[in-house]
C-alpha positions as CSV (number, residue, x, y, z in Angstrom):
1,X,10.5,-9.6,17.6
2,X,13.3,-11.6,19.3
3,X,12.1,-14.1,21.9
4,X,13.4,-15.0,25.1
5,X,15.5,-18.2,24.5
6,X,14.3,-21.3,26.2
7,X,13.2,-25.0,26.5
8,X,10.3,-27.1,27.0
9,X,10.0,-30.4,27.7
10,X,7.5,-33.0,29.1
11,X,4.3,-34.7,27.8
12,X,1.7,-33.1,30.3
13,X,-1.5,-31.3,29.4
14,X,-0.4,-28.1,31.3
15,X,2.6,-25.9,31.5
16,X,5.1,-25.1,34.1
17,X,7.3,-22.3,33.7
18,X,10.7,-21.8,35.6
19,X,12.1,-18.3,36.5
20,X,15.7,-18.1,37.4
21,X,16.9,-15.2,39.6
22,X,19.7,-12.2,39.6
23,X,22.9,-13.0,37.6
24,X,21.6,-16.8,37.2
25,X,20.1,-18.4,34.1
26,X,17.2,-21.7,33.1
27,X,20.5,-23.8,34.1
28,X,19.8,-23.5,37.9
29,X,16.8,-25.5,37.3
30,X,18.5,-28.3,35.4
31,X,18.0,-30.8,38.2
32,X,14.1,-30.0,39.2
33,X,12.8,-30.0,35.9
34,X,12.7,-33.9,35.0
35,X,10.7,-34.5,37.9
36,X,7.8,-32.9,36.1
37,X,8.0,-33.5,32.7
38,X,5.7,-36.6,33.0
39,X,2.8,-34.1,34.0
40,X,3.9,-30.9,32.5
41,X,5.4,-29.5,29.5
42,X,7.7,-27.8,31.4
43,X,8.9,-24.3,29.9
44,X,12.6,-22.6,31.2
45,X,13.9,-19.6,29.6
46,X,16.3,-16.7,30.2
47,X,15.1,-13.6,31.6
48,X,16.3,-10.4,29.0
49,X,20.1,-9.8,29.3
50,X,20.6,-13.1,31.3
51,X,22.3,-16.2,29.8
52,X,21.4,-17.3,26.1
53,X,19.3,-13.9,26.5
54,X,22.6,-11.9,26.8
55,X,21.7,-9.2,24.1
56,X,17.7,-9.0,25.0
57,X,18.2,-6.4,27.9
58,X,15.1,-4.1,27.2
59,X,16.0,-1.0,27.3
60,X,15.0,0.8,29.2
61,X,14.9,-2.0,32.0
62,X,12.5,-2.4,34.0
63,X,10.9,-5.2,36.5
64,X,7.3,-4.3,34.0
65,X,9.9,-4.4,30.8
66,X,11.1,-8.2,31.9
67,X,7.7,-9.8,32.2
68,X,6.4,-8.2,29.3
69,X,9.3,-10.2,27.4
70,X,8.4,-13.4,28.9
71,X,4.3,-12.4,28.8
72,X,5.5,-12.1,24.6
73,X,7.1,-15.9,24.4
74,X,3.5,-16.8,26.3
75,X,1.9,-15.4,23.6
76,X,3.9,-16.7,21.1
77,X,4.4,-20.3,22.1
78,X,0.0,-19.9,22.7
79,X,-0.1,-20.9,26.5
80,X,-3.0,-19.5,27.8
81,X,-1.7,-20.4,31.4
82,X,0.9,-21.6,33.5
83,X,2.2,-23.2,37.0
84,X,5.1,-20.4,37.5
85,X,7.8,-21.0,40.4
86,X,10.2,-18.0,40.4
87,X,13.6,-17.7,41.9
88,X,14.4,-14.3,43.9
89,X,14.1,-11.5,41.1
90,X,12.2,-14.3,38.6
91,X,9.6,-13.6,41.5
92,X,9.9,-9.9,41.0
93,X,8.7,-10.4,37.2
94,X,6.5,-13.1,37.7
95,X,4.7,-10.6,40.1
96,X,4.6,-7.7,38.1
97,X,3.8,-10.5,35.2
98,X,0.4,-11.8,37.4
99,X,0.0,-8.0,37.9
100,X,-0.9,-7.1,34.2
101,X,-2.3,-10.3,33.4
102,X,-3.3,-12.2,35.9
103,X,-5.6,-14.8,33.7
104,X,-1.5,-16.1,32.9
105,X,-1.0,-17.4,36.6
106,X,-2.1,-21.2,37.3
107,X,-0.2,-20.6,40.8
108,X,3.2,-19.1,41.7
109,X,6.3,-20.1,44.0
110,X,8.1,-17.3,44.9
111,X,11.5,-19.3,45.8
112,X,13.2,-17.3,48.1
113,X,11.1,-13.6,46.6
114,X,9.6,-11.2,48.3
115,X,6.1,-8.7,47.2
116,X,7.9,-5.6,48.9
117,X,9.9,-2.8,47.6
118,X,13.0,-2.1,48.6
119,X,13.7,-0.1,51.4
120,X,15.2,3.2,52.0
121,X,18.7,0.8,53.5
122,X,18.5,-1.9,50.5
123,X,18.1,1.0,47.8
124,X,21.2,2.6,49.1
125,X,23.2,-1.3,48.9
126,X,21.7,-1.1,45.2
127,X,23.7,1.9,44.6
128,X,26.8,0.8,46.3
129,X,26.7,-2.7,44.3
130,X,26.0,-1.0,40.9
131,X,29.2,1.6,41.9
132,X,31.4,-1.6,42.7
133,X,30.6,-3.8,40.2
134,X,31.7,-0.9,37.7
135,X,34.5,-0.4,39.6
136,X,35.8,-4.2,39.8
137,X,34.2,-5.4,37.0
138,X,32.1,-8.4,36.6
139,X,34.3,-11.5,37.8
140,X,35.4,-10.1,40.8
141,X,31.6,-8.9,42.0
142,X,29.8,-12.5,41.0
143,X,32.6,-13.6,43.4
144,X,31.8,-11.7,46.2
145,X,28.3,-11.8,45.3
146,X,27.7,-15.7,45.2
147,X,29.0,-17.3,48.2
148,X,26.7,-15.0,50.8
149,X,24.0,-16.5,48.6
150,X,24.2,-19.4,51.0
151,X,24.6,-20.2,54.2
152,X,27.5,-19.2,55.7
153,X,28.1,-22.6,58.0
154,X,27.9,-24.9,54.6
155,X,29.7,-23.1,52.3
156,X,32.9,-25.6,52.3
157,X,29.6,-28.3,51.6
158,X,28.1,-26.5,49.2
159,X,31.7,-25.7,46.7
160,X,30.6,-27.6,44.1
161,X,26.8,-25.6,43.7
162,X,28.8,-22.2,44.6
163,X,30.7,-23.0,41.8
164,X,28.4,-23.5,39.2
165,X,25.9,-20.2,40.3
166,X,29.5,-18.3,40.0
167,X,30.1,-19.7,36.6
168,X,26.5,-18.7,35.1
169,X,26.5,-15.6,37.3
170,X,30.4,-14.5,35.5
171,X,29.0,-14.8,31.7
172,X,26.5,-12.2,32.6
173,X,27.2,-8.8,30.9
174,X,28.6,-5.5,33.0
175,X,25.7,-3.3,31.2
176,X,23.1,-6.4,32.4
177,X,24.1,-6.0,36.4
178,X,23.6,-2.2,36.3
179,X,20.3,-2.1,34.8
180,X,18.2,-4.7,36.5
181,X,20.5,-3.8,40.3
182,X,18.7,-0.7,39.2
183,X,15.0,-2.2,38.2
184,X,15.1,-4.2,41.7
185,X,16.4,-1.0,43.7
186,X,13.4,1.4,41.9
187,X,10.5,-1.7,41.6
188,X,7.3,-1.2,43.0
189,X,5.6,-2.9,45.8
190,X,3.3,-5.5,45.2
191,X,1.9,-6.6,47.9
192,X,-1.5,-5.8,46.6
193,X,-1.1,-8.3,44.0
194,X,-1.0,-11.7,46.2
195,X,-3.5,-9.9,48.3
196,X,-5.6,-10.1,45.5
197,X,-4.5,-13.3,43.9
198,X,-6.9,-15.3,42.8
199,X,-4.7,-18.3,42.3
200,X,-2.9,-20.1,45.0
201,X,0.9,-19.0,46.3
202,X,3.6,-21.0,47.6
203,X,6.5,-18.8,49.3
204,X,9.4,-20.9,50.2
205,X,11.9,-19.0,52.3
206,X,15.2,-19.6,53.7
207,X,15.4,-18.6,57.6
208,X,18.9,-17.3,57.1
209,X,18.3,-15.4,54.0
210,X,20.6,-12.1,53.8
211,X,18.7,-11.0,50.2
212,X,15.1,-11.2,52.0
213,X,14.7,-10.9,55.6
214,X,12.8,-13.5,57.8
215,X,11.1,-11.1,59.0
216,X,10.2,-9.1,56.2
217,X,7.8,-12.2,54.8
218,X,5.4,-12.4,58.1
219,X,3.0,-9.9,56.4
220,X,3.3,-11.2,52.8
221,X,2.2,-15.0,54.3
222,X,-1.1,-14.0,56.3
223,X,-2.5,-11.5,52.9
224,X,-4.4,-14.6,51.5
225,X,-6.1,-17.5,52.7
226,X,-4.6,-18.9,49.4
227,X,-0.6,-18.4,50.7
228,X,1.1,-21.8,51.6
229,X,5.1,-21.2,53.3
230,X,7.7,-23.7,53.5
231,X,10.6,-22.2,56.2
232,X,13.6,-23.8,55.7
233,X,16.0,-23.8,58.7
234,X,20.1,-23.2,58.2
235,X,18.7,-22.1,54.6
236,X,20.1,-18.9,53.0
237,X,18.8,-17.7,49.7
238,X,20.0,-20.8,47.3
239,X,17.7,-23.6,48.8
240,X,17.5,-25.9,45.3
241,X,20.9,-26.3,46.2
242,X,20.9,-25.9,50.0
243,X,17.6,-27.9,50.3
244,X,17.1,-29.7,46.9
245,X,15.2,-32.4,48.8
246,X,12.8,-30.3,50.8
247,X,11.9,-27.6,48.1
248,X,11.8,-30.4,45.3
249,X,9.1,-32.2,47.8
250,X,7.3,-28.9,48.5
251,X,7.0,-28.0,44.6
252,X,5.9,-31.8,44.2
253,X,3.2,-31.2,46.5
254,X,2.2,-27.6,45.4
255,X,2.0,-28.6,42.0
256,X,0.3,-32.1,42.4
257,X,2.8,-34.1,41.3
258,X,2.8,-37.7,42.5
């Protein structure tokens, strides 16, 4: 069995588990995790055909195929339970994860993720993204792909961070982009799952985000008494690098770190 590669660090009794997102890697999180190493061991991997995880794509890929990888380094490195926070797609596995086995989940972020399947308009973009990343290949997609990430009026602000999500985003494999575009476009909506959550859930969500509609999260927030939001304003779909301040605070707070 090949596991997932990853890190921990930190001294704390429980865990904490970073999820990146689409085309990213356990590098996006490089500035969040020392704030919580003093009261976590604080775990960060690579999702399955992402970063150091290149050649783990399950195949066939699936949203359920991901988190079983990452439910196997659980297993493995014998954490009965984890904090998760999950980045866009990360929240896409880490539901389908608390789906199968929920006992896992401490609480969950979903960082800029949504519950819902895609719709009949953002399953036809799928299609159209896996046609033109085959057709352009994968340098010319993460850079078309990266920059509408955030928002639009602080792009020239934001170079630097564009930068370095375009550099992860550019070692990720050609075969990688076409099976999970596919996994997100044919995932299954689970909206049932924080319904039912037993644990609590933090969405934070950008008010300008293009991947995940504003409006799309108003039912997602009111399903459980247990769902906490954090709107960021001017925010796209990047906001540890739009907002590092305000999403670092609201994680802080979430996971009761002081």
């Amino acid at each position: 069995m090949k596991l997932l590669t990853h890190r921990i660090e930190g001294t704390g009794e429980k865990y904490l588990t970073f999820i990146h997102g689409f085309c990213e890697s356990k590098a996006i999180w490089n500035d969040f995790v020392p704030h919580f190493t003093q009261q976590y061991k604080v775990l960060t991997l690579d999702l399955g055909g992402f970063g150091d995880s290149k050649d783990l794509l399950p195949e066939p890929c699936s949203i359920e195929a991901l988190a079983e990888q990452v439910a196997e380094l659980l297993r493995y490195l014998q954490i009965p339970q984890t904090n998760i926070v999950a980045h866009s797609l990360g929240g896409y596995v880490s539901l389908a994860l608390a789906e199968k086995y929920p006992e896992l989940v401490e609480k969950l972020c979903l960082f800029h993720s949504t519950a819902l399947a895609d719709s009949a308009e953002k399953k036809e973009i799928r299609n159209k993204v896996i046609e033109f990343v085959q057709k352009v290949g994968v340098n010319q997609y993460i850079e078309s792909f990266v920059t509408p990430l955030f928002y639009a009026k602080r792009t020239q602000e934001l170079v630097e961070a564009i930068k370095f999500v375009e550099e992860i985003g550019k070692k990720t494999p050609l075969q990688t982009i076409v099976a999970v575009v596919a996994a997100m476009r044919d995932r299954q909506d689970r909206l049932h799952v924080i319904k039912n959550a037993s644990f609590p859930i933090l969405y934070i969500i950008g008010k300008d985000d293009g991947a995940v509609s504003f409006e799309s999260y108003q039912e997602q927030i009111q399903a459980n008494p247990q769902i906490q939001s954090l709107v960021l304003e001017e925010t796209a779909h990047m906001g540890m690098f739009e907002r590092p301040q305000e999403t670092l605070k609201a994680l802080e707070q979430f996971l009761n770190v002081v």
